[in-house]
Backbone as XML, in Angstrom:
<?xml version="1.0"?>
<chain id="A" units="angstrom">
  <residue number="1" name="UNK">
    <atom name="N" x="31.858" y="-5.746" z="-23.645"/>
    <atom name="CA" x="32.992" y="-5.566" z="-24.514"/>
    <atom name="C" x="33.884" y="-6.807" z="-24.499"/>
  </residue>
  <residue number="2" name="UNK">
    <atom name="N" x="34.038" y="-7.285" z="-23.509"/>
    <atom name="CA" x="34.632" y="-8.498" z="-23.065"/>
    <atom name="C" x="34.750" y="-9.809" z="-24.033"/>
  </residue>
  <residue number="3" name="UNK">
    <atom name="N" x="33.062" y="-9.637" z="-24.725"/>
    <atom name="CA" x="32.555" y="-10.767" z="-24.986"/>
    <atom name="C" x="32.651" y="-10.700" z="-26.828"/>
  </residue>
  <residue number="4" name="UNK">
    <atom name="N" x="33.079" y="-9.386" z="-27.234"/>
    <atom name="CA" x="33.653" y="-9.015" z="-28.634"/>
    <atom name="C" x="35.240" y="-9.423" z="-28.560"/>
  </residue>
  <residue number="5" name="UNK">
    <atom name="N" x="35.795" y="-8.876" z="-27.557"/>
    <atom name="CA" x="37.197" y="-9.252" z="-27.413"/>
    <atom name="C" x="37.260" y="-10.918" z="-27.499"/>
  </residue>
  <residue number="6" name="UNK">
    <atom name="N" x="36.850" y="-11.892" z="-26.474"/>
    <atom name="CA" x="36.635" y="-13.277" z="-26.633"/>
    <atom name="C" x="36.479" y="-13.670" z="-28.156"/>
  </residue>
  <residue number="7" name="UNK">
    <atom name="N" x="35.252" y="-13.076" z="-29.047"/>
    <atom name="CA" x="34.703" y="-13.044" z="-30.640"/>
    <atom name="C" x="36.147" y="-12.689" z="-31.494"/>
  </residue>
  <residue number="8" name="UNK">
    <atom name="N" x="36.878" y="-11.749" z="-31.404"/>
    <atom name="CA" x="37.702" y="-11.465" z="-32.136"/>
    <atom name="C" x="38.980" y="-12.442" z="-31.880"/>
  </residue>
  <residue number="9" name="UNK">
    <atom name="N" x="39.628" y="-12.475" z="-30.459"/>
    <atom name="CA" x="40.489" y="-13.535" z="-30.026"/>
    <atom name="C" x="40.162" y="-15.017" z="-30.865"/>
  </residue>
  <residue number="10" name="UNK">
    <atom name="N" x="39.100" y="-15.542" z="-30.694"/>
    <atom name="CA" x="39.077" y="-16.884" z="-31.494"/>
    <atom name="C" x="39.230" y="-16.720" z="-32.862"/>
  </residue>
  <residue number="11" name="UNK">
    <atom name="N" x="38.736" y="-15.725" z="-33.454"/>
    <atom name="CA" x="38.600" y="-15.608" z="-34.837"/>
    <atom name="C" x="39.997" y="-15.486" z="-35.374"/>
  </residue>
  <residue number="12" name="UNK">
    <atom name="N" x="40.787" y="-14.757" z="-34.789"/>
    <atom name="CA" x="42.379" y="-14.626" z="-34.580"/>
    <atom name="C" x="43.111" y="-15.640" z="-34.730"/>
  </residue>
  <residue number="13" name="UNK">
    <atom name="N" x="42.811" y="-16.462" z="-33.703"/>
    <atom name="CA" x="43.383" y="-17.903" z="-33.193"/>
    <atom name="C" x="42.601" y="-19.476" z="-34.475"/>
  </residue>
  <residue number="14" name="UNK">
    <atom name="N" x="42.157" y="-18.850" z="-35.460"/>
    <atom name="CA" x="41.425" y="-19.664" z="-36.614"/>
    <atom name="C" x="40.349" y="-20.754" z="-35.753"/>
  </residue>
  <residue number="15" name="UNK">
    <atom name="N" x="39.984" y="-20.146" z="-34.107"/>
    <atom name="CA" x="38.514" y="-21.089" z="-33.818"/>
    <atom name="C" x="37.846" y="-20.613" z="-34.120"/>
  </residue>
  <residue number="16" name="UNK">
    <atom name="N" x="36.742" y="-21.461" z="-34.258"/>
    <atom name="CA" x="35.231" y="-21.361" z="-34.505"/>
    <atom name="C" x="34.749" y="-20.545" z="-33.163"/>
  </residue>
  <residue number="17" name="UNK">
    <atom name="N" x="33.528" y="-19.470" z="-33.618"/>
    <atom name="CA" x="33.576" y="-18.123" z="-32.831"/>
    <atom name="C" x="31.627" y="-19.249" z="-32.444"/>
  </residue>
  <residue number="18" name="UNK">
    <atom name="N" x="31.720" y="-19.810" z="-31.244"/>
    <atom name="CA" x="30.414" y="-20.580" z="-31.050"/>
    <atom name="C" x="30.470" y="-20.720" z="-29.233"/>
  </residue>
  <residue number="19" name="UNK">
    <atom name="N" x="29.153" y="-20.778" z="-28.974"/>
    <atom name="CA" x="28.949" y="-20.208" z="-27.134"/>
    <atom name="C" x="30.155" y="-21.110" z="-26.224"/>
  </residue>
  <residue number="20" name="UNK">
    <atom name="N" x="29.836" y="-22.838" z="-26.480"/>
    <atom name="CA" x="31.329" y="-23.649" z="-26.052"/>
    <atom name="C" x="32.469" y="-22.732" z="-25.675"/>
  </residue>
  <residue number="21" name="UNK">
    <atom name="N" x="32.920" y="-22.054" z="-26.905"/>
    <atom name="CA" x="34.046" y="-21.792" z="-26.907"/>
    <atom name="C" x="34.365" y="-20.897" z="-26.149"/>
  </residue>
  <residue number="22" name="UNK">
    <atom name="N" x="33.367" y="-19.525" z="-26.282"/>
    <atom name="CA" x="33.147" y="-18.694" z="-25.781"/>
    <atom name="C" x="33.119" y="-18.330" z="-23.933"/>
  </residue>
  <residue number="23" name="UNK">
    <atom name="N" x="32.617" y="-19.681" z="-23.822"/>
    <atom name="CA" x="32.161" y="-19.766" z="-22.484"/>
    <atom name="C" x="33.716" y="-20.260" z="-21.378"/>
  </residue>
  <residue number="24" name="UNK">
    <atom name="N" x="34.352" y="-21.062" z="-22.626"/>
    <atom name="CA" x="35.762" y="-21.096" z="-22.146"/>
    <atom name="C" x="36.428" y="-20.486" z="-21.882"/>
  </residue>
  <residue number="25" name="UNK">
    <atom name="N" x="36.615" y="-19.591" z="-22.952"/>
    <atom name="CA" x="37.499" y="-18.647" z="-23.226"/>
    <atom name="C" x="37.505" y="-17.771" z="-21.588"/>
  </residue>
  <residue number="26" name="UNK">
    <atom name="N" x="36.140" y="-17.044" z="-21.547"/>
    <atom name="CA" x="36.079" y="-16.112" z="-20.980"/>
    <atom name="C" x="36.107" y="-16.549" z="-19.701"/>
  </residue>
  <residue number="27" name="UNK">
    <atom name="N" x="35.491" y="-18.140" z="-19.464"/>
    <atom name="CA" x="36.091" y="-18.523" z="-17.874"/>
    <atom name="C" x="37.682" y="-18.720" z="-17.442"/>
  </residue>
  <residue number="28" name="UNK">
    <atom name="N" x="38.061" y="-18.943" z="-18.483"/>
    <atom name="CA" x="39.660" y="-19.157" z="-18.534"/>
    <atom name="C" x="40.203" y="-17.816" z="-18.078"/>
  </residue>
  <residue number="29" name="UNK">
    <atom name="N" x="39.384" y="-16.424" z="-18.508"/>
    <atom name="CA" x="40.265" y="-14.887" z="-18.543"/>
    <atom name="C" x="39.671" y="-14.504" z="-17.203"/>
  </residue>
  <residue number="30" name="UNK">
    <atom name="N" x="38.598" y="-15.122" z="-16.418"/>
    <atom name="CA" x="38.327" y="-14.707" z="-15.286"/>
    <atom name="C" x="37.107" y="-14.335" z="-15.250"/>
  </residue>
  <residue number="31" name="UNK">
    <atom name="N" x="36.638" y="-14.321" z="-16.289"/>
    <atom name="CA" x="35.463" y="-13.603" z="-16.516"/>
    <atom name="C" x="33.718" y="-14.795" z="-16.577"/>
  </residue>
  <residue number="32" name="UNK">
    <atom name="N" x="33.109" y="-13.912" z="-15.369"/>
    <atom name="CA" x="31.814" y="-14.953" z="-15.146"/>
    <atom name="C" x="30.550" y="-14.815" z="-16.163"/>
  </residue>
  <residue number="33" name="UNK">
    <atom name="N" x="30.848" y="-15.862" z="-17.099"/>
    <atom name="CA" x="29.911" y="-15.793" z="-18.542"/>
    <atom name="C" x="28.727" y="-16.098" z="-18.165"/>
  </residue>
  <residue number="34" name="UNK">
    <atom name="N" x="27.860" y="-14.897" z="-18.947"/>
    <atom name="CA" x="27.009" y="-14.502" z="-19.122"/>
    <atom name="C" x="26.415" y="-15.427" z="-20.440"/>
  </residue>
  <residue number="35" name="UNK">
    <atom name="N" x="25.131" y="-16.845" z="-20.194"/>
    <atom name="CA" x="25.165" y="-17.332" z="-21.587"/>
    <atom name="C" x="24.466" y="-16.302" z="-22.504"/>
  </residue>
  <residue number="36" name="UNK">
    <atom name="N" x="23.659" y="-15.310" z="-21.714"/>
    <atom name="CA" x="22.297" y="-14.373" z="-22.547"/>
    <atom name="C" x="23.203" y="-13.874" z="-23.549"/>
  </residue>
  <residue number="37" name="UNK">
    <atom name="N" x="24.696" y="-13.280" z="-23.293"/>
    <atom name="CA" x="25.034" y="-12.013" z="-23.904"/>
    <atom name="C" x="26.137" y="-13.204" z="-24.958"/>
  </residue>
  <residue number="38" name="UNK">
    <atom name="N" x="26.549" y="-14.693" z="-24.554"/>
    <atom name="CA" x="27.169" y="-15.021" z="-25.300"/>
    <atom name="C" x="26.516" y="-15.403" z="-26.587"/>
  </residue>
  <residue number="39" name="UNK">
    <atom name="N" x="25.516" y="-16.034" z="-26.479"/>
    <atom name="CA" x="24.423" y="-16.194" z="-27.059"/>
    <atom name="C" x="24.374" y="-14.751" z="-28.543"/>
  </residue>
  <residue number="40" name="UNK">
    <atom name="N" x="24.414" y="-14.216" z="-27.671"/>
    <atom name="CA" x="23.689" y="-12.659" z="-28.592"/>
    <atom name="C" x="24.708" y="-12.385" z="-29.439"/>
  </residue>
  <residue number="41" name="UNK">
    <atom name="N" x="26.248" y="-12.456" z="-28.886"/>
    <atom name="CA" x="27.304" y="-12.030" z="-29.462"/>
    <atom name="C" x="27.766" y="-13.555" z="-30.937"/>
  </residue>
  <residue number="42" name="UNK">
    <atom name="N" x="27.230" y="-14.394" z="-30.539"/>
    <atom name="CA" x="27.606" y="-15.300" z="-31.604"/>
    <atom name="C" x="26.288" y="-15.035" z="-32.546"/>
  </residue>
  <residue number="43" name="UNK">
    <atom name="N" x="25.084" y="-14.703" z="-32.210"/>
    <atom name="CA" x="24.241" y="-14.907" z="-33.401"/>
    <atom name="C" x="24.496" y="-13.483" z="-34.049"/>
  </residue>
  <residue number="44" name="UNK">
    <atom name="N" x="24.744" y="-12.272" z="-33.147"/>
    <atom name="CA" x="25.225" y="-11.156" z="-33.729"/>
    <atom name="C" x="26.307" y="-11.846" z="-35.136"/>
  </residue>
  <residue number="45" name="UNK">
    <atom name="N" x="27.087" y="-12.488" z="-34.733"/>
    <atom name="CA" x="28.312" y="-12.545" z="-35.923"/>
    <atom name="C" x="28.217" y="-13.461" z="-36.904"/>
  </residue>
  <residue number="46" name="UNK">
    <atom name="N" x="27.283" y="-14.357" z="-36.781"/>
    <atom name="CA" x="26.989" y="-15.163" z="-37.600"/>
    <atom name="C" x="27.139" y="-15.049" z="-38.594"/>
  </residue>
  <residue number="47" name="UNK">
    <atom name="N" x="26.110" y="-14.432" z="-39.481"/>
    <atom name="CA" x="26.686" y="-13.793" z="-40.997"/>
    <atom name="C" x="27.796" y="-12.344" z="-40.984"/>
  </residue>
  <residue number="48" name="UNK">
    <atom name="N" x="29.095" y="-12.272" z="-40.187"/>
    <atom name="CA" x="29.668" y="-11.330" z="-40.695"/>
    <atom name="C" x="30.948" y="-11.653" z="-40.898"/>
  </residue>
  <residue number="49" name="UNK">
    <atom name="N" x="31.974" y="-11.010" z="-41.788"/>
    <atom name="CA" x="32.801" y="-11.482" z="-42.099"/>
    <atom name="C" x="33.720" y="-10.747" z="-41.436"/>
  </residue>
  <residue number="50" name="UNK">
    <atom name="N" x="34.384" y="-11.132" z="-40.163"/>
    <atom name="CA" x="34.798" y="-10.491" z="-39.279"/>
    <atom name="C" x="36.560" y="-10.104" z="-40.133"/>
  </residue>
  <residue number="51" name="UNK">
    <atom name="N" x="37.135" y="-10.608" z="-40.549"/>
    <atom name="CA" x="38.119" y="-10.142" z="-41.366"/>
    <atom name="C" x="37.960" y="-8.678" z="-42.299"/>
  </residue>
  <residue number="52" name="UNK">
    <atom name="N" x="37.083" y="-9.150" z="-42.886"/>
    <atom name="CA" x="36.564" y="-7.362" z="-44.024"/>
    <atom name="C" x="35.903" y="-6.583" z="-43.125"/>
  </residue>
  <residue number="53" name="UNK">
    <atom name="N" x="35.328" y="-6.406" z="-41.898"/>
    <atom name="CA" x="35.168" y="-5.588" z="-41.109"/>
    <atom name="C" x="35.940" y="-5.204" z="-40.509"/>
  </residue>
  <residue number="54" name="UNK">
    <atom name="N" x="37.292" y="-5.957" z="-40.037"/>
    <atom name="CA" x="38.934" y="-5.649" z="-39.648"/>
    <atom name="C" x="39.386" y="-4.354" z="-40.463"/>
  </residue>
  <residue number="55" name="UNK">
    <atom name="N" x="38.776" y="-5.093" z="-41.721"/>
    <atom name="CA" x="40.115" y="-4.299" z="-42.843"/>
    <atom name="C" x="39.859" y="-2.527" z="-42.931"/>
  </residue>
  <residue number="56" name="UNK">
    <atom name="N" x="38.284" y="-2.887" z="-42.778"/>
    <atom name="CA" x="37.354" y="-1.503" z="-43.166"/>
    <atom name="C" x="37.796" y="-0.339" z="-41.997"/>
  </residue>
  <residue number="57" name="UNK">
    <atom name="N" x="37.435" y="-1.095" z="-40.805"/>
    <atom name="CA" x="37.602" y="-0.323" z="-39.399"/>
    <atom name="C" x="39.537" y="0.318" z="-39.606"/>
  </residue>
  <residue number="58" name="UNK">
    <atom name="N" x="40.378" y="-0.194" z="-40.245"/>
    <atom name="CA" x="41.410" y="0.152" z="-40.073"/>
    <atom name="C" x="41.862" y="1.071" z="-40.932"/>
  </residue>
  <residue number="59" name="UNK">
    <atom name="N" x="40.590" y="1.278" z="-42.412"/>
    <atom name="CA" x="40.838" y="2.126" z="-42.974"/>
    <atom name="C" x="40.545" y="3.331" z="-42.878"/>
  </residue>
  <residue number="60" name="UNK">
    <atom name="N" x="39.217" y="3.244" z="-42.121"/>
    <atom name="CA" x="38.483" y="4.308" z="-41.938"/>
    <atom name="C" x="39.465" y="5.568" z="-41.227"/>
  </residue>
  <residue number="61" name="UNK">
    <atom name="N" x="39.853" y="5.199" z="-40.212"/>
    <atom name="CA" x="40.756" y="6.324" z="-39.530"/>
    <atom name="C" x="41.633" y="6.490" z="-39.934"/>
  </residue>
  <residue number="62" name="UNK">
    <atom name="N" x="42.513" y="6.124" z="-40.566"/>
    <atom name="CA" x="43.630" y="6.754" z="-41.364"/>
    <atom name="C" x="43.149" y="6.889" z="-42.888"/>
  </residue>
  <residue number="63" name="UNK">
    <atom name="N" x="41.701" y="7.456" z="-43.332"/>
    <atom name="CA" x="41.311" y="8.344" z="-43.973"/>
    <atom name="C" x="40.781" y="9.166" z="-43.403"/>
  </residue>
  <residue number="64" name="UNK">
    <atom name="N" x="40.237" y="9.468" z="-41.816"/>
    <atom name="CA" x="40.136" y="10.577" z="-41.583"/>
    <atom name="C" x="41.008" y="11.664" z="-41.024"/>
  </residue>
  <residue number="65" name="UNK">
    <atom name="N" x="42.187" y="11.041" z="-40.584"/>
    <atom name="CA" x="43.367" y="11.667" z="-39.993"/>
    <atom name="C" x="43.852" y="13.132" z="-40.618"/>
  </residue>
  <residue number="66" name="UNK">
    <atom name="N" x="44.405" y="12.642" z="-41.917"/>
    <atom name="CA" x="44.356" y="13.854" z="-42.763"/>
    <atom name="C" x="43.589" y="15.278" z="-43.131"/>
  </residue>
  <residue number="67" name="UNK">
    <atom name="N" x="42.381" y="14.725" z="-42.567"/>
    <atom name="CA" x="41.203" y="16.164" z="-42.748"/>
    <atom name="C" x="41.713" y="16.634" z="-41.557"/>
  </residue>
  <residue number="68" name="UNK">
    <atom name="N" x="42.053" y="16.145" z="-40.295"/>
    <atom name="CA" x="41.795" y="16.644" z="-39.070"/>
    <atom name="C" x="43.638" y="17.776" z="-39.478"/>
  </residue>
  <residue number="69" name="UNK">
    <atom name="N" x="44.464" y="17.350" z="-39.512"/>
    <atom name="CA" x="45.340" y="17.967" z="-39.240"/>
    <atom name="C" x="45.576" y="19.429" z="-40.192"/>
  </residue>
  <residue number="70" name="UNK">
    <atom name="N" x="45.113" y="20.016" z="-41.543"/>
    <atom name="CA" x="44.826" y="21.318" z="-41.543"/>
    <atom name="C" x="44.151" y="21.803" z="-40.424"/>
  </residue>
  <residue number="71" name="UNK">
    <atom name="N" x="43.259" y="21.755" z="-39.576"/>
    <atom name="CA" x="42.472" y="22.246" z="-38.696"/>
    <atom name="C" x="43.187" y="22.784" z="-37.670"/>
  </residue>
  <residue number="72" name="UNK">
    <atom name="N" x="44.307" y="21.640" z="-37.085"/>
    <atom name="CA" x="45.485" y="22.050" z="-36.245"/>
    <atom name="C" x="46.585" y="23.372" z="-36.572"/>
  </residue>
  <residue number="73" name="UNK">
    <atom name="N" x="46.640" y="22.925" z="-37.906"/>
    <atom name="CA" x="47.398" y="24.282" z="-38.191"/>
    <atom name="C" x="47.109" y="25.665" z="-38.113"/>
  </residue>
  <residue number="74" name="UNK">
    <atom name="N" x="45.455" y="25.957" z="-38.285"/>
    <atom name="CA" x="45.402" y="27.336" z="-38.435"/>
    <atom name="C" x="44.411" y="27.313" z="-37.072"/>
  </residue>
  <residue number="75" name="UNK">
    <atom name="N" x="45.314" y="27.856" z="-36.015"/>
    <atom name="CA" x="44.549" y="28.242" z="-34.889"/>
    <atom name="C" x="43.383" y="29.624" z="-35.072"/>
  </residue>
  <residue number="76" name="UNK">
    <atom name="N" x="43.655" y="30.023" z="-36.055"/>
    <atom name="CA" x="42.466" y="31.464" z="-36.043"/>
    <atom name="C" x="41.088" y="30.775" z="-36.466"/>
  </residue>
  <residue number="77" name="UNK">
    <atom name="N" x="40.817" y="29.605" z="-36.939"/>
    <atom name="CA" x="39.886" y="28.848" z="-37.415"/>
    <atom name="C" x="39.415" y="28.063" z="-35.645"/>
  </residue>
  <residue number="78" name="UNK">
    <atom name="N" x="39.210" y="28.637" z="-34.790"/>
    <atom name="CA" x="39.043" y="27.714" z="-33.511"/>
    <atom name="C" x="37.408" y="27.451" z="-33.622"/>
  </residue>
  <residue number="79" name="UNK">
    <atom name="N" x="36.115" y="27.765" z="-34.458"/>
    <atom name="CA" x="35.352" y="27.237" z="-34.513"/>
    <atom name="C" x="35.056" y="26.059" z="-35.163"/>
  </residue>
  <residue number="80" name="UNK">
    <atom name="N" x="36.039" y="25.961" z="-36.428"/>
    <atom name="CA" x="35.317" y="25.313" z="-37.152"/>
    <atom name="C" x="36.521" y="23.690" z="-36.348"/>
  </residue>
  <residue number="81" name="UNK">
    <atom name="N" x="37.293" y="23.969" z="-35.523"/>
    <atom name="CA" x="38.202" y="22.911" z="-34.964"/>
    <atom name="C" x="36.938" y="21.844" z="-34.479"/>
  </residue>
  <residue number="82" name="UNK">
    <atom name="N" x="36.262" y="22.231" z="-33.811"/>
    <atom name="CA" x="35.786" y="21.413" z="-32.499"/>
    <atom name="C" x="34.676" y="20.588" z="-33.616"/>
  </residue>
  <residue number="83" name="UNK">
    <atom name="N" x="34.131" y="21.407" z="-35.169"/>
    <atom name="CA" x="33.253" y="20.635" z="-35.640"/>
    <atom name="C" x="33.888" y="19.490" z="-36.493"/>
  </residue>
  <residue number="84" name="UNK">
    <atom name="N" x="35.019" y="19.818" z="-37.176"/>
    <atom name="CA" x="35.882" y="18.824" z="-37.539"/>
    <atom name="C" x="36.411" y="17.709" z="-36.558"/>
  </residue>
  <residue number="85" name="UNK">
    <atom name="N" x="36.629" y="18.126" z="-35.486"/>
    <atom name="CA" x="36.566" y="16.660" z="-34.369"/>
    <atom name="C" x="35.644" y="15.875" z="-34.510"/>
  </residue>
  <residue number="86" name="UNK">
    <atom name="N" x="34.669" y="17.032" z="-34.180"/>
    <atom name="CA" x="33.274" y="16.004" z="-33.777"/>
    <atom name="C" x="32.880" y="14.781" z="-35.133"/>
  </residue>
  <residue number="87" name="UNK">
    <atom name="N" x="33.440" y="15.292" z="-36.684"/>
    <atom name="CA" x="33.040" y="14.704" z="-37.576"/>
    <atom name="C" x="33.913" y="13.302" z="-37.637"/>
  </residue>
  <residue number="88" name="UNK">
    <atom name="N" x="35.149" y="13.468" z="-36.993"/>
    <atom name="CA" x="36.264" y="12.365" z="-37.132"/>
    <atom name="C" x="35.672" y="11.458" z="-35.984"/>
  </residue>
  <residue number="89" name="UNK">
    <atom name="N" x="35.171" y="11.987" z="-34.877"/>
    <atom name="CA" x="34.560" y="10.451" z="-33.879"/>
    <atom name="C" x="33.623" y="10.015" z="-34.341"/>
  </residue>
  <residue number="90" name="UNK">
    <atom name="N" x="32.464" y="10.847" z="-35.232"/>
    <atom name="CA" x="31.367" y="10.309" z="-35.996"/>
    <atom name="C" x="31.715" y="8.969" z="-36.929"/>
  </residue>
  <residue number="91" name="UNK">
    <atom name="N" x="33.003" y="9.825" z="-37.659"/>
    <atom name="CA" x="33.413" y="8.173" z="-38.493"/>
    <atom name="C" x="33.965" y="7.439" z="-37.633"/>
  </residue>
  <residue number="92" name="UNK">
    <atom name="N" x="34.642" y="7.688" z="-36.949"/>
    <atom name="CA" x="35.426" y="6.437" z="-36.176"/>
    <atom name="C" x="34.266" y="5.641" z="-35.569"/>
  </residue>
  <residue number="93" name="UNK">
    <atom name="N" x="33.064" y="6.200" z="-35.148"/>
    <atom name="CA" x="32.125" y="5.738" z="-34.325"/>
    <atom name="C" x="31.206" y="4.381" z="-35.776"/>
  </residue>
  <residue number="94" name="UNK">
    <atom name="N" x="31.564" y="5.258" z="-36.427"/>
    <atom name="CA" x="30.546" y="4.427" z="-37.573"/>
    <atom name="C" x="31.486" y="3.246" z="-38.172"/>
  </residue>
  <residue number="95" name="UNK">
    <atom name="N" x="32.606" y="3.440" z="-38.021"/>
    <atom name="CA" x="33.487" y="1.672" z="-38.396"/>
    <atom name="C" x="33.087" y="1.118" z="-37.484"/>
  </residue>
  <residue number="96" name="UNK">
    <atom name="N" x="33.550" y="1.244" z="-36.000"/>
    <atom name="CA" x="33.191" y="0.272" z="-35.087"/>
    <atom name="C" x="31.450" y="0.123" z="-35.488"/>
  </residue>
  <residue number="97" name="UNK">
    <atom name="N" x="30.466" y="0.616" z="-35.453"/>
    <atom name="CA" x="29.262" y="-0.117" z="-35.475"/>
    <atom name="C" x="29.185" y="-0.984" z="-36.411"/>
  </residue>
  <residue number="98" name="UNK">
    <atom name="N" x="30.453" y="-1.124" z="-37.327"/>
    <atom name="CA" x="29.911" y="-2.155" z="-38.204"/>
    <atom name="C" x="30.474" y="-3.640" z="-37.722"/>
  </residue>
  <residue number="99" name="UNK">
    <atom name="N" x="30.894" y="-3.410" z="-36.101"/>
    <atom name="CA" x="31.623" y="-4.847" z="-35.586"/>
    <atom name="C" x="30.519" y="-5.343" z="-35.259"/>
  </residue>
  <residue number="100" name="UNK">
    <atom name="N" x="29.323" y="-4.545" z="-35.063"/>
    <atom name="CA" x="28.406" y="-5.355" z="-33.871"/>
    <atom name="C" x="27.156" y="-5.521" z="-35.398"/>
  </residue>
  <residue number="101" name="UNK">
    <atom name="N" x="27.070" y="-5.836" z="-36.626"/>
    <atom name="CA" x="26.700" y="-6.100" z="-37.359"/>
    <atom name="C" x="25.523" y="-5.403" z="-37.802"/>
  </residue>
</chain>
């Protein structure tokens, strides 16, 4: 996770998201880099446009928010609660997979 956080931090900071940097970064935060996984995490991002995957991931959950809270209101509905959860981590789960490309 470390090594997405490092990916997003540069991208933030307008550097170039490349192992160099990477390898800095994360020796600088304490952290003993791994080149296999830095490696993986820059060719992972290569073609993605880490900004419109920002935008998407931030929309996603505050379009699912709203379904969830009728559910709260009517406690006599306690089955169908736990499947409406389960559907809101499904999406939340499915923005984030679109960080790792």
């Amino acid at each position: 996770m470390e090594y997405m956080y490092c990916a997003m931090l540069l991208h933030k900071a307008g550097k170039k998201v490349d192992e160099e940097t990477m390898e800095k970064v994360l020796t600088a935060a304490g952290v003993t880099p791994d080149k296999a996984k830095i490696k993986a995490t820059v060719t992972a991002l290569a073609d993605v446009d880490i900004d419109k995957v920002i935008k998407e991931a931030a929309v996603a959950p505050v379009a699912a928010a709203p379904a969830a809270a009728p559910a709260e209101a009517k406690p006599a509905k306690k089955e169908e609660k736990p499947e409406e959860k389960k559907k809101t981590e499904e999406e939340a789960a499915a923005g984030l997979g679109a960080l790792f490309g």
